[in-house]
KOLVEXMI-782871 format. One line per field, with one value per residue (C-alpha): residue number from 1; residue in three letters; x, y, z. Coordinates in pm, whole numbers. Layout:
pos: c(NUM:...)
code: c(Ala:...)
xx: c(X:...)
yy: c(Y:...)
zz: c(Z:...)
***
This chain:
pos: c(1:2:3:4:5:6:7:8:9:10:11:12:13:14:15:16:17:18:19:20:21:22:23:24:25:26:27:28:29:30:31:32:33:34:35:36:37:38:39:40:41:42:43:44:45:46:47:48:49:50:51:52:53:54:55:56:57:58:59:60:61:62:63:64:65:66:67:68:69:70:71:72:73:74:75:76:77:78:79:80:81:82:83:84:85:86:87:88:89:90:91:92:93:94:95:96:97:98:99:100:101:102:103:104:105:106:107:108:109:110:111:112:113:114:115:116:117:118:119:120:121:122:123:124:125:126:127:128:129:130:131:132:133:134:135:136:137:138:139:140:141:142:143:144:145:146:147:148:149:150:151:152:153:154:155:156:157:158:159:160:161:162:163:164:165:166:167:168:169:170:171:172:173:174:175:176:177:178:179:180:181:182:183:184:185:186:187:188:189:190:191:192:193:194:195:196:197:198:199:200:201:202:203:204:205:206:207:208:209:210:211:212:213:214:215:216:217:218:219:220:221:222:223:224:225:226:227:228:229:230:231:232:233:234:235:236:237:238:239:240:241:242:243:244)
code: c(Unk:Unk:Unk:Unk:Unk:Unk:Unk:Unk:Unk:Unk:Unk:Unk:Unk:Unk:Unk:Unk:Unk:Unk:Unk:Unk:Unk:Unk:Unk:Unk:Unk:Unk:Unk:Unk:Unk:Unk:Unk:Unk:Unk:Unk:Unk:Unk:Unk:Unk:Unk:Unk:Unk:Unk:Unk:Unk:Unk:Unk:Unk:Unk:Unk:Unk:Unk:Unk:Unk:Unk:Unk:Unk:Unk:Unk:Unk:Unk:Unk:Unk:Unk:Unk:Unk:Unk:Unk:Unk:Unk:Unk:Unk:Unk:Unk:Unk:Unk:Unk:Unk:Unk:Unk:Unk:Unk:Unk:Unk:Unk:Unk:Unk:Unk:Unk:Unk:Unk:Unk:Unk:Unk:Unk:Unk:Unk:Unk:Unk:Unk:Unk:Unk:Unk:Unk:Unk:Unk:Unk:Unk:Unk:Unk:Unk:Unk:Unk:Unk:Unk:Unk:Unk:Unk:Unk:Unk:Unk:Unk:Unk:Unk:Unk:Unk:Unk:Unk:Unk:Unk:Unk:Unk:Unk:Unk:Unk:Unk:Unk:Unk:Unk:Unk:Unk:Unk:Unk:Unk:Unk:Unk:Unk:Unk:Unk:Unk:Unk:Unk:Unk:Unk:Unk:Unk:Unk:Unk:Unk:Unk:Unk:Unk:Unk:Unk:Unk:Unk:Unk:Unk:Unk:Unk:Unk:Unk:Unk:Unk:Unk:Unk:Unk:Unk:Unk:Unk:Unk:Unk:Unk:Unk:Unk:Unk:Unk:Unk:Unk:Unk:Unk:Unk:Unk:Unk:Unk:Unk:Unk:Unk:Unk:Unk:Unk:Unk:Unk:Unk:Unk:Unk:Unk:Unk:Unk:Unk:Unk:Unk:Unk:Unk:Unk:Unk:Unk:Unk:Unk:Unk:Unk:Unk:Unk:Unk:Unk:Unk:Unk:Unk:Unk:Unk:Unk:Unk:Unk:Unk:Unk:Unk:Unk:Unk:Unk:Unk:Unk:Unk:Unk:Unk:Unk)
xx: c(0:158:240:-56:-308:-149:-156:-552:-647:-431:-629:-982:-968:-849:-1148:-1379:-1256:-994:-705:-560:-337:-38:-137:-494:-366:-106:-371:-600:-302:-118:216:488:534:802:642:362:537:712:396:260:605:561:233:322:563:290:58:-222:-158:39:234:139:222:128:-84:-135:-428:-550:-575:-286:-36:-245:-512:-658:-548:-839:-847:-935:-1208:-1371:-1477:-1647:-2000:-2046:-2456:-2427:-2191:-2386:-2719:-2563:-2338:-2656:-2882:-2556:-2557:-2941:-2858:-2629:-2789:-2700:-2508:-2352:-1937:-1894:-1559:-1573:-1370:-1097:-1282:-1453:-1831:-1777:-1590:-1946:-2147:-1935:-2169:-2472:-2373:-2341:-2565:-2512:-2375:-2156:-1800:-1632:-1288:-1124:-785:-913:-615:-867:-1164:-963:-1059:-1437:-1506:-1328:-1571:-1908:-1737:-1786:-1569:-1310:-1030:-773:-558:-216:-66:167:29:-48:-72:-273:-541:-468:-540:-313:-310:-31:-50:-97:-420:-555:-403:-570:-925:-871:-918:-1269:-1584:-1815:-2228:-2212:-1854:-1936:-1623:-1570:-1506:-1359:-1530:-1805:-1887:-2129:-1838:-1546:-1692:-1567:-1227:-977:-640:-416:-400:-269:-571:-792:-681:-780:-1125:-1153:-1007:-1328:-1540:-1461:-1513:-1863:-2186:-2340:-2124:-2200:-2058:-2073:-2069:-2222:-2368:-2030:-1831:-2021:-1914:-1601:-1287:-978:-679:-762:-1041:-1205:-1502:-1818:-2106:-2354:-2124:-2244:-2485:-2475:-2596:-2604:-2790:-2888:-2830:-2912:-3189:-2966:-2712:-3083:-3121:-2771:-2762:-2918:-2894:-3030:-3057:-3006:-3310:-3331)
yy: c(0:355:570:830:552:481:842:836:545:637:1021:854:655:859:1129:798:729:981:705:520:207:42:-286:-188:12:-293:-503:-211:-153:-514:-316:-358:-196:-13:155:224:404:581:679:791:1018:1179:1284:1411:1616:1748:1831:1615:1331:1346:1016:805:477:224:480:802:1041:1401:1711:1812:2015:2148:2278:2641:2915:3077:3431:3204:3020:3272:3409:3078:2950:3336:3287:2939:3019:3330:3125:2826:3068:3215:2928:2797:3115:3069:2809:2952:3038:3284:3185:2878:2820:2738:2640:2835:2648:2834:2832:3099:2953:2911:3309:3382:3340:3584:3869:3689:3609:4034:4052:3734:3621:3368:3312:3197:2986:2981:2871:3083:3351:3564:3538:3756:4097:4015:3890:4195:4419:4271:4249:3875:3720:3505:3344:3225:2859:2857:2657:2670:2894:2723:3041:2889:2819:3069:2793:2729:2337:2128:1944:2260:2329:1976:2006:2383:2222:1911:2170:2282:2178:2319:2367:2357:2303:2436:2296:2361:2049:1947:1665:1452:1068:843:551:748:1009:1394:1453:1718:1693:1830:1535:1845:2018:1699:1633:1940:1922:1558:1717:2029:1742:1501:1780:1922:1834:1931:1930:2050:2066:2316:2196:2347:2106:2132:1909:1587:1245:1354:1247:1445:1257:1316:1143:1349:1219:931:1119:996:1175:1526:1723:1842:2232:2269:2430:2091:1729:1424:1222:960:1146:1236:901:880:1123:1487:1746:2072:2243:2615:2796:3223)
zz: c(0:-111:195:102:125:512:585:480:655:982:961:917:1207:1411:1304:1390:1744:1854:1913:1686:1814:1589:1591:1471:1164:1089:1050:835:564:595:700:918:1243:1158:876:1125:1391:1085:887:1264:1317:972:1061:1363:1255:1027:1356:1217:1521:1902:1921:2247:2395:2136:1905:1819:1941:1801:2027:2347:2178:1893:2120:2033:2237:2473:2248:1953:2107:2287:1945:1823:1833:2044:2078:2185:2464:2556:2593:2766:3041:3149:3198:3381:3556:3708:3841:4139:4450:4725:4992:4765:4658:4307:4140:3835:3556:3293:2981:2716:2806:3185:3126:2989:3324:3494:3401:3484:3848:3922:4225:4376:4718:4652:4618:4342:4312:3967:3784:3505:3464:3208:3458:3707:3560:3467:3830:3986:3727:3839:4226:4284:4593:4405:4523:4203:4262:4293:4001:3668:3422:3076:2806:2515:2783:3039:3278:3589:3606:3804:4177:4321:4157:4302:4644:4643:4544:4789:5085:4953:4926:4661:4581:4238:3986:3603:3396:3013:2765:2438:2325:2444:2374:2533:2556:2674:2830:2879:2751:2721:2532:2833:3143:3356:3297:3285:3628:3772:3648:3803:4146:4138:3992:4331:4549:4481:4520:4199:3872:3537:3173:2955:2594:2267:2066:1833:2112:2059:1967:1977:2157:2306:2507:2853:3025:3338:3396:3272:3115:3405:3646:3554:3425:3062:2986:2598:2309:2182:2181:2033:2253:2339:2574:2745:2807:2914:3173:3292:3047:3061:2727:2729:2636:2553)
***
């Protein structure tokens, strides 16, 4: 099989599943292993694939920078943030997730007695505007993100105990779950997800059946707020869908 056929057949699968392992695409283009791991390098190198263990998956690296999704699906966001946002009650703690939807509720909780905790480096500013109590996590700051992720994010949200936790997503699939394509930053929205009593997603309807690296969480574990879904992640779990 000529290398451009590989390539085609390695990219497809991946866009199926999200992970593609060696053995598996051996098998689809009767190849070697060697040429495997070499057709998966290439493409690498071309940022189509990040090399793992065995495979290849899509996402980590190659992950859009926060100014760049902020200005995507705008109306979705808008609408989902503030149904989100209704949902807060005085007197509650939320853990407010870095993200350009969970960014979006910010405005809508103006008025509110609550307090806030964040690792959202861009939410600083907009929660100091509307004068919400926020405290920010310690933690190494990750730029494309503006996210501070690292142990001392999770042993920060270890000592708390929160109402509600809104976290932002990447991709959503009814077998593997929510995933994100940083494990750093998977594994601090695992940490806010084990330490409150009500958690939610926020995912426009673009971020389904889809797959990322980074596993945080089943899809019955939380509740889903979206602009619309098919019926059977209903069935699969809560889901609220975001309504003007």
């Amino acid at each position: 099989m000529i290398t451009e056929e590989r390539y085609r057949i390695i990219l497809e699968e991946l866009d199926k599943s999200g992970i593609v392992k060696v053995k598996d695409i051996m098998d689809l283009t009767d190849s070697s292993e060697s040429t495997i791991r070499r057709d998966l390098n290439t493409l690498e190198k071309k940022g189509k694939l990040i090399r793992i263990h065995g495979g290849a998956t899509i996402g980590g690296k190659f992950e859009e920078a926060m100014d760049k999704k902020s200005l995507q699906h705008v109306n979705e966001k808008e609408l989902i943030a503030r149904n989100a946002a209704s949902l807060v009650r005085n007197g509650e703690c939320i853990f407010l997730d870095a993200g350009s939807t969970t960014f979006r509720m910010i405005k809508h909780l103006e008025g509110k007695d609550i307090i806030v905790v964040t690792n959202g480096i861009s939410h600083l500013d907009e929660l100091a505007r509307y004068g919400i109590r926020a405290y920010l996590t310690g933690g190494m700051i990750k730029f494309t993100t503006k996210a501070l992720v690292g142990k001392d994010v999770v042993r920060f949200l270890k000592e708390y105990n929160f109402d509600r936790c809104f976290l932002g997503v990447n991709s959503v699939d009814l077998k593997k779950g929510f995933t994100t394509p940083d494990p750093d930053e998977a594994y601090v929205k695992e940490t806010a997800k084990e330490v409150s009593r009500k958690v939610y997603v926020l995912a426009d309807s673009t971020k389904f059946d889809k797959i990322t690296f980074a596993k945080f969480a089943e899809i019955s574990e939380c509740t889903i707020i979206t602009d619309k879904v098919n019926q059977v992640y209903a069935d699969a779990t809560e889901v609220i869908i975001a309504v003007k």
